[in-house]
C-alpha positions in Angstrom: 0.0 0.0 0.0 1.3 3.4 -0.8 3.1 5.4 2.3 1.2 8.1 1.9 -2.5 7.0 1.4 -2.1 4.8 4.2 -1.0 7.5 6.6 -4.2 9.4 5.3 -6.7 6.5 6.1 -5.5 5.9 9.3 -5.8 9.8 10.0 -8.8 9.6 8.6 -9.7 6.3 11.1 -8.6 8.2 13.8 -10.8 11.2 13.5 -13.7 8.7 12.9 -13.4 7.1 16.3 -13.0 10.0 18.0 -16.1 11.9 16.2 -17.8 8.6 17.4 -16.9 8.8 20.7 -17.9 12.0 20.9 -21.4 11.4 19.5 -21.9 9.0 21.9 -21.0 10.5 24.8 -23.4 12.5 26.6 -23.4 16.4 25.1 -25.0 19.3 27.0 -26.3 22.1 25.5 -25.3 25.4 25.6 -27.5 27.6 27.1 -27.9 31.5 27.1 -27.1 31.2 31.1 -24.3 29.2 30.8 -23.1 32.4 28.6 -24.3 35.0 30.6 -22.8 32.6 33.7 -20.1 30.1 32.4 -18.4 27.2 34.2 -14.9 28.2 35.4 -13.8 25.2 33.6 -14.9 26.3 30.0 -13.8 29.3 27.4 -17.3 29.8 25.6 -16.4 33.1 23.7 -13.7 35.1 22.4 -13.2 36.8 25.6 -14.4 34.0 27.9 -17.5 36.3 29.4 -19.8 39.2 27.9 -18.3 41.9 29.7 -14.8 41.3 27.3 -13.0 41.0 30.8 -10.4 37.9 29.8 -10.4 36.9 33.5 -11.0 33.7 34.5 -12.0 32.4 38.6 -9.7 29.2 38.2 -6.5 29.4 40.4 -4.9 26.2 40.5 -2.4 28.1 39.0 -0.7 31.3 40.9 2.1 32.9 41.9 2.9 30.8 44.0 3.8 27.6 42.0 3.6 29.2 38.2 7.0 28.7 37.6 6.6 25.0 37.5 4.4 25.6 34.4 5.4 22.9 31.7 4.0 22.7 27.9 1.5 19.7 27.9 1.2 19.2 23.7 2.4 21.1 21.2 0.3 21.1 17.5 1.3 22.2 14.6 -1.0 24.0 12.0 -0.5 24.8 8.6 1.2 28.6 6.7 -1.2 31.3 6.5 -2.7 34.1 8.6 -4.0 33.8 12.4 -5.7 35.8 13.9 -7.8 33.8 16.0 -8.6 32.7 19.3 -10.3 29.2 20.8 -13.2 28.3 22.6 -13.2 25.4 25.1 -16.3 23.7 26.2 -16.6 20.3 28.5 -13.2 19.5 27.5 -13.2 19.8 23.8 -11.5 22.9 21.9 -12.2 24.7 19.0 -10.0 26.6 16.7 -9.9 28.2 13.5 -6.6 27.7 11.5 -5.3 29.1 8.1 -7.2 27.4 5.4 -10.6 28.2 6.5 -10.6 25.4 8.9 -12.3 24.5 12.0 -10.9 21.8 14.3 -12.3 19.9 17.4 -9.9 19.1 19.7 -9.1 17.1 23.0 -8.3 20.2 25.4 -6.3 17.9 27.3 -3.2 16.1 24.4 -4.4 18.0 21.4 -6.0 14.8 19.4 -8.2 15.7 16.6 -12.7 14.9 17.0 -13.4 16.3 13.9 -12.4 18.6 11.2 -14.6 21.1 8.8 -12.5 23.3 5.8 -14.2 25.9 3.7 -13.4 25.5 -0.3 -11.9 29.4 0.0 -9.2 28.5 1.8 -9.5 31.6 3.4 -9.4 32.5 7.3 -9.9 36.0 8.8 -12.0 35.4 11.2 -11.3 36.5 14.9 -13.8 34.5 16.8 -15.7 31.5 17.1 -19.5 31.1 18.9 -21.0 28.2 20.6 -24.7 27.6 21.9 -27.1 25.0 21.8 -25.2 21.9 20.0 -23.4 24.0 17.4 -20.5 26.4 16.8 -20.6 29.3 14.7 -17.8 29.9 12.3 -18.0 33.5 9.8 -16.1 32.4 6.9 -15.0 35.0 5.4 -13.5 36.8 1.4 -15.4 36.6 -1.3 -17.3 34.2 -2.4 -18.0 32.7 0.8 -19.2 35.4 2.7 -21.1 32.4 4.8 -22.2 32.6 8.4 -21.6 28.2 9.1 -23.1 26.2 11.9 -21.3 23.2 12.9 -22.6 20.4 15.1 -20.6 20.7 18.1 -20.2 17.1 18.4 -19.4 15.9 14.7 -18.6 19.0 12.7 -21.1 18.3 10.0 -22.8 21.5 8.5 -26.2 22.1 10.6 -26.7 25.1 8.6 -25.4 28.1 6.1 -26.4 31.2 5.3 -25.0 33.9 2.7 -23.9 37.6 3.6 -22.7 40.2 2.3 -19.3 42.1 3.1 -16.3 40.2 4.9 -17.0 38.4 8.1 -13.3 39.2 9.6 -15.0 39.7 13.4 -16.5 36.5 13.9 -19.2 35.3 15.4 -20.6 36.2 19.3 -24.0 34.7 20.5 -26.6 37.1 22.2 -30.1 35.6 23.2 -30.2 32.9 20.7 -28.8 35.1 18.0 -26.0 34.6 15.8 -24.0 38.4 16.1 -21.6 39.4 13.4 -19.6 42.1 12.1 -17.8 42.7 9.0 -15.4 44.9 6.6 -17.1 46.5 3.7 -16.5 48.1 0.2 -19.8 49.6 -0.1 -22.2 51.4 2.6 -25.0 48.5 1.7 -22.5 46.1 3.2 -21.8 48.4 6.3 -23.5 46.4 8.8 -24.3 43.6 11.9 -26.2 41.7 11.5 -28.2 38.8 13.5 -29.5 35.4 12.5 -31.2 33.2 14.1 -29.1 30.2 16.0 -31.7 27.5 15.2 -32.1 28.1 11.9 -29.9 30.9 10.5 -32.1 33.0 9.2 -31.7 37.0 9.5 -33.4 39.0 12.4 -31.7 42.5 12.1 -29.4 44.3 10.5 -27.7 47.2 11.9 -26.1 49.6 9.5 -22.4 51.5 10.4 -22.7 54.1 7.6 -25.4 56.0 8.6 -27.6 56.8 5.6 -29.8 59.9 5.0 -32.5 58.5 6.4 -30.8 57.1 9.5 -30.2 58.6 12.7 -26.9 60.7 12.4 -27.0 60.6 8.3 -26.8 64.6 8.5 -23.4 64.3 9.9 -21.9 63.1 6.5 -22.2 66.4 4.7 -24.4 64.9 2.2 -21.4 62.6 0.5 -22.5 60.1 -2.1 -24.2 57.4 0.7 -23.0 54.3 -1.8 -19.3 55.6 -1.0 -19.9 55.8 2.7 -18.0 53.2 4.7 -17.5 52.1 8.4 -17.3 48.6 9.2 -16.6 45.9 12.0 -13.5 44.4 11.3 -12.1 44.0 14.6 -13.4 41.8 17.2 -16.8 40.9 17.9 -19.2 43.0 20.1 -20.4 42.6 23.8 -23.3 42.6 25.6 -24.9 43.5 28.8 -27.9 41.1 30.2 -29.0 43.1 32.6 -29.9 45.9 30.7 -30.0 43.6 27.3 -27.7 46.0 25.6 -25.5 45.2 23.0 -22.2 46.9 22.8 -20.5 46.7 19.3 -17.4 49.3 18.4 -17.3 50.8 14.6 -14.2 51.5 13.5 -12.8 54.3 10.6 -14.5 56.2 8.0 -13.0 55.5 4.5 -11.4 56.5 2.2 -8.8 57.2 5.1 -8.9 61.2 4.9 -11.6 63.6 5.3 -10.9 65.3 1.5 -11.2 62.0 0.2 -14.7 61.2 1.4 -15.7 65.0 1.6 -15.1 66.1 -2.5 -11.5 67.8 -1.2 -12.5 69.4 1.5 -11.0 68.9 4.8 -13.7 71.0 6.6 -16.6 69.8 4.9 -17.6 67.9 8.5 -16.9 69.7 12.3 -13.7 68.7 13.7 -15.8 67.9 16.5 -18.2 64.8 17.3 -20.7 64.0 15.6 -18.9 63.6 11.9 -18.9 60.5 9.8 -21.4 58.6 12.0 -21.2 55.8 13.4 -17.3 55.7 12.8 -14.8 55.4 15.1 -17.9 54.7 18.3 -19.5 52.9 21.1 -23.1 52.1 19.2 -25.3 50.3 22.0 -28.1 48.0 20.4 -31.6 46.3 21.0 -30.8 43.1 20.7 -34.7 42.3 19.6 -34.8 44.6 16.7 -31.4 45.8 15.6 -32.3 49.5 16.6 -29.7 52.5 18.2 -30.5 52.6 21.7 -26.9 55.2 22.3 -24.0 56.1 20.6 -20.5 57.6 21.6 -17.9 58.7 18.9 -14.5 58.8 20.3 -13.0 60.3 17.1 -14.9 62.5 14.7 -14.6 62.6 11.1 -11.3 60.6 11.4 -8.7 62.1 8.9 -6.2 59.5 9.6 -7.2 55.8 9.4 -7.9 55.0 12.6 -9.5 52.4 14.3 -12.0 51.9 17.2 -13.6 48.8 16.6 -12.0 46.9 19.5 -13.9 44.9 22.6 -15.6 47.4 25.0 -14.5 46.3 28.7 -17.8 46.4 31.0 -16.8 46.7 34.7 -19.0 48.0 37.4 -16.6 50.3 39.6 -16.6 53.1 41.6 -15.2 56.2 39.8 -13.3 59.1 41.4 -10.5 60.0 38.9 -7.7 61.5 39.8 -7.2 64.9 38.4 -3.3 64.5 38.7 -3.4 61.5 35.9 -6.4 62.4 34.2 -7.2 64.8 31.8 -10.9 64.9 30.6 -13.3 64.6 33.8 -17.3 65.3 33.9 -17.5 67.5 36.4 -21.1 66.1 37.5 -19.8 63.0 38.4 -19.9 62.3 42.5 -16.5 61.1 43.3 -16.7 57.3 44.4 -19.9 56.5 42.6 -20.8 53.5 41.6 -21.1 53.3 37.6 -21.6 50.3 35.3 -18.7 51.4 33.1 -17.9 50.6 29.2 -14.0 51.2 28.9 -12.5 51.4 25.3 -8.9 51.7 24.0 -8.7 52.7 20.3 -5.9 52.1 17.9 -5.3 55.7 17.7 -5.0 55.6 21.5 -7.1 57.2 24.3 -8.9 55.4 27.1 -12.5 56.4 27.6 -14.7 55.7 30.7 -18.4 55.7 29.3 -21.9 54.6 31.5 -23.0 51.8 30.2 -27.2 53.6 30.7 -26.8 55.9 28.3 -23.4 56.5 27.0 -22.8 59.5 29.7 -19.0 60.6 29.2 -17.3 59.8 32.4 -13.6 60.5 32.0 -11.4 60.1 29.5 -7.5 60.1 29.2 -4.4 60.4 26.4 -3.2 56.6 26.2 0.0 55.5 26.4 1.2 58.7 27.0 0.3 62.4 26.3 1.7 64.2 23.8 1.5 67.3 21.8 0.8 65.9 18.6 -1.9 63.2 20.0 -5.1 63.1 17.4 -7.0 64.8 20.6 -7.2 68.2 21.4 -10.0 68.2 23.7 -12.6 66.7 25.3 -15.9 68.8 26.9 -16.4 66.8 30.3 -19.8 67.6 30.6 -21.1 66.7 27.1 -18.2 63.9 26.1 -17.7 65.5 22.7 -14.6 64.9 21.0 -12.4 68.2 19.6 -9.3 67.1 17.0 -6.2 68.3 17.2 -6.3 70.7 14.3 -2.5 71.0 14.0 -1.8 67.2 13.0 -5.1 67.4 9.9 -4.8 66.8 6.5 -6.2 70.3 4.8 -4.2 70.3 1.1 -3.0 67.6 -0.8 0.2 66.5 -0.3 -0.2 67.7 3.4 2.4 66.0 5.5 1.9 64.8 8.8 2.7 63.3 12.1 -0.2 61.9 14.5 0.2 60.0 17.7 -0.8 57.2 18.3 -1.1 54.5 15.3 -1.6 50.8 16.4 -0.5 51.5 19.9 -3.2 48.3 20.0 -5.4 46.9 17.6 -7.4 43.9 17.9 -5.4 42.3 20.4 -7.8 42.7 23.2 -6.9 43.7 27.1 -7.9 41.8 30.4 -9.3 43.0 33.7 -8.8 41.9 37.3 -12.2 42.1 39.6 -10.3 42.1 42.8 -7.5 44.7 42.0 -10.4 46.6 40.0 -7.7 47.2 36.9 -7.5 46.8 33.5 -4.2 45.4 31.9 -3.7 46.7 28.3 -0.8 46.4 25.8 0.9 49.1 24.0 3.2 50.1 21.9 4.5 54.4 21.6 4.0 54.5 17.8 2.7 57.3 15.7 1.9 57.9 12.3 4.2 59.5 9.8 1.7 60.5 7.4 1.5 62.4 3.6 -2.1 63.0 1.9 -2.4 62.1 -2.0 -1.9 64.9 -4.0 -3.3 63.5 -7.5 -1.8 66.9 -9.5 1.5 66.3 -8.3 1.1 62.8 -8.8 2.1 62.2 -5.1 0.4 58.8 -3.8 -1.0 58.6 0.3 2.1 57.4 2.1 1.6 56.1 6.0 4.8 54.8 7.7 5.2 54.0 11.4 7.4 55.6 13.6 8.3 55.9 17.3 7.1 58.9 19.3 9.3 61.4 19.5 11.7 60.9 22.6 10.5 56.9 23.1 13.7 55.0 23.5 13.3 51.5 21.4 14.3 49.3 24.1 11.1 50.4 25.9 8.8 51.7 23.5 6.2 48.5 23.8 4.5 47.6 27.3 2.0 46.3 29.2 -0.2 49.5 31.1 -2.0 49.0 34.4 -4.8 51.2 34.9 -6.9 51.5 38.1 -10.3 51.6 37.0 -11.8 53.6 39.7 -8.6 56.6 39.3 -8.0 56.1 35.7 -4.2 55.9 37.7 -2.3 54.7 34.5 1.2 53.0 35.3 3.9 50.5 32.7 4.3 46.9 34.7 6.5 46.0 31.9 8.4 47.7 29.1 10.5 46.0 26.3 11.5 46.3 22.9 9.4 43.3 21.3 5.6 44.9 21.1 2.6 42.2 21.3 -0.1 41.2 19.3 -1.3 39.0 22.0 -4.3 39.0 24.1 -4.0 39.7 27.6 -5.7 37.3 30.5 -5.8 37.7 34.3 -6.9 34.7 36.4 -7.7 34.4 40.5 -4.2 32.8 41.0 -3.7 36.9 41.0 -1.6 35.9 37.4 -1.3 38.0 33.9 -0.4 36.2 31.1 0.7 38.0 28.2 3.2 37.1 25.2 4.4 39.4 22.7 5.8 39.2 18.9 9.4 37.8 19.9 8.1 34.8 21.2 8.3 35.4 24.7 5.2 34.2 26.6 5.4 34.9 30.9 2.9 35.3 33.7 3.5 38.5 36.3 2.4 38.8 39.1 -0.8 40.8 38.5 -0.3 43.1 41.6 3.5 44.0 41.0 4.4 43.2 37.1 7.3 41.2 38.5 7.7 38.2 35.8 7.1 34.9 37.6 7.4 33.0 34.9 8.6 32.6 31.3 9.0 30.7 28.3 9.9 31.0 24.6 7.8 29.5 21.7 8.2 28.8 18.4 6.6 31.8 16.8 5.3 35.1 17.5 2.8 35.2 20.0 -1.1 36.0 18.1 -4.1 37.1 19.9 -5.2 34.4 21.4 -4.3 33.0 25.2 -7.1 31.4 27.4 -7.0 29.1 30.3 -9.3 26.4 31.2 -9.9 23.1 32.7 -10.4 19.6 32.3 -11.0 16.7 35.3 -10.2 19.2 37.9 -6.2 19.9 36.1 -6.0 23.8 34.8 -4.4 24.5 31.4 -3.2 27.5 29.6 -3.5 27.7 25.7 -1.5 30.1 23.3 -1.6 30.4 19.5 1.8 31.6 17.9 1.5 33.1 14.2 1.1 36.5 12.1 -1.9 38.4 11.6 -2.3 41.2 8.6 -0.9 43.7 11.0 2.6 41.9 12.3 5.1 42.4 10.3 5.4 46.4 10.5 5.8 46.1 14.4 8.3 43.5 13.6 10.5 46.0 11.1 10.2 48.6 13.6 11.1 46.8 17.0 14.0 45.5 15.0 13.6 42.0 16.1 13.9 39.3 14.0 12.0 36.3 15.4 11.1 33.4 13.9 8.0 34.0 11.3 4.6 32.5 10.1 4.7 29.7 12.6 1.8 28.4 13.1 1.6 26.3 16.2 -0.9 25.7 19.5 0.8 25.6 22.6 -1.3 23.7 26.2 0.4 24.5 29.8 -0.2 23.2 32.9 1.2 22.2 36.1 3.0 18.7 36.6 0.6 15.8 38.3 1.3 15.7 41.8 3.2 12.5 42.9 
């Protein structure tokens, strides 16, 4: 028998007896509590909980005995982008790899259950979904454009279901609704959409362009509506139970600069909020019909290409900030109240405090750093409304520029810690160096990275602290290598973080101090959960490159190793 088709049927034996052993084997479904109130033990979303807080109660691991962290099973995956992160539920995980591929695996030795693959060969994605018996996969690029439902045992195709526009954010589940977001070329495919878990048929579309006849259409000037854009690239939205609120972030207007989508002219739109709606906001949604309930827009009429479509943190916290390290306060706010809070972090940089009610401006702060060329030039604390900075605007083609911040994160989303009420959030101090088209002069739109002005390299990437109730901001770690990895806290009082020169470690979540560390096989991707199986707790990281990694790369001046794709499971020894 030929080498090679053996070793394909009995790979393809293998994955039969474990589908049937999982099809025989009892199978609970998912239910909307178990989302809104999860199992220590399991991973069900992107972000483990609703409230985008990456923190998970299990503490088998902690500072204590972290440093005797050893790799469990290593698996290899195949070349192409990742961008993803897993899901773990009653011991199985699932993961999206390059080559628009879905795998079930054993969360405890990495065996394969099943396996689905797209015929695009494309994957985007950021996120898979899981409720009821299925998982939801958004496969995305033309011509798939297909919202999937997998049985969560097997991996056969429950159902499918056409969109339109690119489903790069994945898939979150919201009251027995299939939530997505997606990039767009056109304003029609500007949206989010929801279908229907059971049977995958649309509820509700919600559009990110506003048109003419939506609410906030006026602030586009009147542009062509066909040619307005704002999508939903990044990662999927959030939601609130309690008040059944959606919370979904919109990220920039296009084309990138405001004479571009305005006819040539810069001023066509206020360089003050609202412009260009919904870009660059908080929109909070009805999760029965799709409609506005409140908006925030964190930067107006964006003339830069920046991006706010990340996670919105939601943390209930007492707020007094601290005047001495913040810069935008509402003045009506009672120090020490108790708020239900939405933070945000933008690409573009900032931190904003919002309540979660009604979108009331809180406080609001320059992130990493201020600096005089930050995209911000004010903030009105009573009303929340957003001023550029004038001085760093595109107004004449061929207008060169430079803006801080660009990328200082992206999708790569933060973590927060209940019991020290703060958020941890990665950085890096790098700005735009920016030159607008100037067609007559033939000059094309140039956008390079640099480092802020008097950032030294060997510290220009780290990992912020931020107290939540003082907006108190303060580096636990700086290095050269920046991250595009996802940051998780855990009750063992633990931070696990890993950035793009393969360094992954655990600090101690109080102090920063490094308690434990390790170097993989590839750069570290958006991705690291923890869960558990039979009582034993694991740690799971994904190494590989996204569409964004290799300019941090260039400009840290690392040189790791690249496009290795690989999962890697930790966990403590068995006790003797």
């Amino acid at each position: 028998m030929n080498r090679t088709f053996k070793y394909v049927l009995l790979s393809a034996v293998v994955i039969a007896q474990s589908v049937h052993a999982q099809q025989t084997r009892a199978f609970k479904p998912v239910t909307t509590q178990m989302l809104v109130n999860p199992s220590p033990n399991d991973w069900l979303m992107y972000s483990r909980t609703y409230d985008a807080q990456r923190f998970s109660p299990l503490k088998q691991i902690t500072k204590d005995n972290v440093a005797g962290l050893k790799e469990v099973f290593k698996k290899e995956f195949a070349a192409g982008n990742q961008e993803s992160i897993p899901i773990v539920y009653d011991g199985v995980m699932y993961v999206m790899l390059p080559g628009a591929t879905v795998q079930a695996l054993d969360a405890t030795n990495g065996s394969v259950l099943w396996e689905h693959k797209r015929p695009s060969g494309a994957t985007r994605a950021k996120a898979l979904a899981i409720y009821d018996d299925m998982v939801f996969y958004t496969a995305p690029d033309t011509p798939d454009n297909t919202i999937v439902a997998l049985d969560a045992r097997t991996g056969a195709v429950r159902w499918e279901t056409k969109s339109s526009g690119n489903l790069t954010s994945g898939a979150i589940v919201v009251e027995g609704k299939v939530l997505s977001g997606r990039t767009c070329r056109e304003q029609k495919d500007c949206y989010i959409s929801a279908h229907d878990a059971k049977t995958g048929k649309e509820a509700w579309r919600f559009y990110t362009a506003a048109g003419d006849d939506d609410p906030g259409g006026a602030s586009w000037a009147g542009s062509p509506v066909a040619g307005r854009l704002a999508t939903t690239w990044g990662l999927a939205g959030g939601y609130d139970p309690q008040r059944r609120l959606i919370f979904w972030g919109v990220a920039n207007p296009m084309p990138n600069t405001r004479m571009d989508r305005h006819g040539g002219k810069w001023d066509a739109i206020p360089t003050s909020s609202p412009a260009d709606l919904y870009s660059n906001s908080t929109v909070s949604i009805d999760p029965d019909t799709g409609k506005l309930v409140w908006y925030y827009q964190h930067l107006p009429g964006d003339d830069w290409d920046e991006d706010y479509t990340n996670e919105r943190t939601l943390v209930r916290t007492a707020v007094r900030p601290d005047p001495k390290a913040v810069k935008w306060i509402n003045p009506d706010i009672k120090p020490g109240e108790v708020h239900d809070v939405a933070f945000t972090i933008g690409e573009g940089g900032g931190i904003w405090a919002l309540d979660r009610n009604k979108g009331q401006f809180l406080w609001a702060n320059p992130f990493p750093f201020d600096t005089p060329n930050f995209l911000i030039s004010n903030i009105d604390g009573k009303t929340g409304q957003v001023h550029l900075n004038e001085s760093v605007m595109l107004k004449a083609p061929g207008d060169h520029r430079t803006v801080c911040y660009w990328n200082t994160r992206s999708y790569w989303p933060p973590a927060y810690h209940p019991t020290l009420n703060a958020l941890y959030v990665p950085y890096v101090e790098n700005c735009l160096d920016m030159t607008a088209a100037d067609p007559a002069k033939k000059i094309r739109e140039r956008r390079v990275g640099i480092p802020r002005e008097g950032s030294k390299l060997e510290n220009w990437a780290g990992l912020m602290k931020i107290d939540a109730a003082t907006g108190v901001m303060k580096p636990i770690y700086t290095g050269q290598a920046p991250s595009q990895g996802a940051v998780l806290t855990t009750a063992g009082d633990l931070v696990f973080w890993g950035d793009l020169n393969q360094k992954f470690r655990a600090f101690d979540a109080e102090t920063g101090k490094i308690l434990w560390e390790t170097t993989l096989g590839g750069t570290i991707q958006n991705s690291t959960i923890t869960y558990a199986v039979n009582g034993k707790q694991y740690v799971a990281v994904l190494t590989g490159e996204g569409l964004t990694t290799s300019s941090p790369i260039g400009q840290a001046q690392i040189k790791p190793t690249r496009r290795y794709n690989a999962l890697y499971v930790f966990a403590l020894p068995d006790s003797k």
